[in-house]
N, C-alpha and C positions, 0 to 999 in steps of 0.2 A: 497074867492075862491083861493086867491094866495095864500095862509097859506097853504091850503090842496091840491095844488098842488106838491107843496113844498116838505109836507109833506108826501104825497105817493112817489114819486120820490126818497126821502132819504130811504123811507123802503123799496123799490126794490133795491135803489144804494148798501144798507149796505147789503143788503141778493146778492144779484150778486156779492159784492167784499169779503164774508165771502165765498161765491163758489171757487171761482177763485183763493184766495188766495192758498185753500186746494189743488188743485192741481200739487202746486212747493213745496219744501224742506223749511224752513228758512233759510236765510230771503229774497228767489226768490217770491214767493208768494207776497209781499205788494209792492216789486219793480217793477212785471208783473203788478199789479193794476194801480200803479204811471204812469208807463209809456202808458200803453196803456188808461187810463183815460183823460192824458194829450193829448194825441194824436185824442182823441173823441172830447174833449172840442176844441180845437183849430177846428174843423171841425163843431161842433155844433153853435160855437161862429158864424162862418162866413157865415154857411146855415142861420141858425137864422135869426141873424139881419141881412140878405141880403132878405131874404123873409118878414120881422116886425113881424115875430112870438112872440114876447116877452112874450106872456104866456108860450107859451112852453120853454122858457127861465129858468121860474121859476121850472118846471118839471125835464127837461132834466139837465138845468146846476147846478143850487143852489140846487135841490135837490139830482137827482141819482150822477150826477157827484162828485156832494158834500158829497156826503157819501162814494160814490165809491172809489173815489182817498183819502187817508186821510194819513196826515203826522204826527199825533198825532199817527199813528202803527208805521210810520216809526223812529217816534222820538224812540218809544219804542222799536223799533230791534236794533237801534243802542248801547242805552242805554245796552241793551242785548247783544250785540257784545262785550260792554267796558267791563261789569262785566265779563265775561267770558273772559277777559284776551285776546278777539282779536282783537289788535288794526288795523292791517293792512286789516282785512276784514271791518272794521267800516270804514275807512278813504275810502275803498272802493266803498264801499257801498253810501258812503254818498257822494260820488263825481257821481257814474253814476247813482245815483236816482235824482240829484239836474240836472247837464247837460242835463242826459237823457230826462228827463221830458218836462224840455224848447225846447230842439233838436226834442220830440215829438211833441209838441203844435206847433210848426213853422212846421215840417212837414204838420201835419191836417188843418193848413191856406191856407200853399200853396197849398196840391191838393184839399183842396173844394175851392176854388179861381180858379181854373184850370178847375176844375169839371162845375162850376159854368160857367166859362167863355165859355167852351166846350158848355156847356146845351144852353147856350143865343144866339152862333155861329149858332146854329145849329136851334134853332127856327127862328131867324131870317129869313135862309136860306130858312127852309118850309113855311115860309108865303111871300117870295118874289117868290117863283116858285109860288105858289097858287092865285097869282092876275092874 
């Protein structure tokens, strides 16, 4: 069951990031992916295993995400960048896809960490007016 979880998850992630890409220029497309991938996973990682979803672990992250965000395009835009004689958009590129990415996933910890902490505040609250 974890295979074909897995497994659907990757062929929605690849069909969602072959969308998403078509709507920026190259090479914005695989860096919109990266970055907003990274920013999902780091919020997926922390809802997840704060709730012990772990199958949907296998779905959500090792699948869609896993297809979604993929740095084997990105290895290739860059490659693309070099042959095309542009070095200063590759070195770019390869600096705020690499930062950005990590600067994303630490954002999505902190606000579902936040979210979370919010969500728990606030139940607590209605079950102590409630006694």
């Amino acid at each position: 069951m974890m295979y074909l979880m897995i497994a659907l998850g990757g062929a929605l992630g690849a069909l969602a990031r072959f969308l998403v890409s078509g709507w920026f220029v190259f090479p914005l497309g695989t860096l919109a992916v990266n970055l907003v991938g990274s920013f999902v996973m780091g919020l997926a990682y922390v809802v997840l295993t704060s709730r012990g979803l772990d199958r949907m672990m296998f779905f959500a992250m090792a699948g869609f995400l896993g297809a979604f965000t993929t740095f084997s395009a990105f290895s290739l835009d860059v490659f693309k960048l070099i042959e095309a004689e542009r070095m200063a958009d590759a070195i770019g590129y390869v600096a705020v896809s690499v930062i950005g990415a990590v600067v994303a996933l630490f954002i999505g910890v902190f606000l579902a960490k936040g979210v979370l902490l919010l969500a728990v505040f606030n139940v607590s609250r209605f079950l102590r007016r409630t006694r």
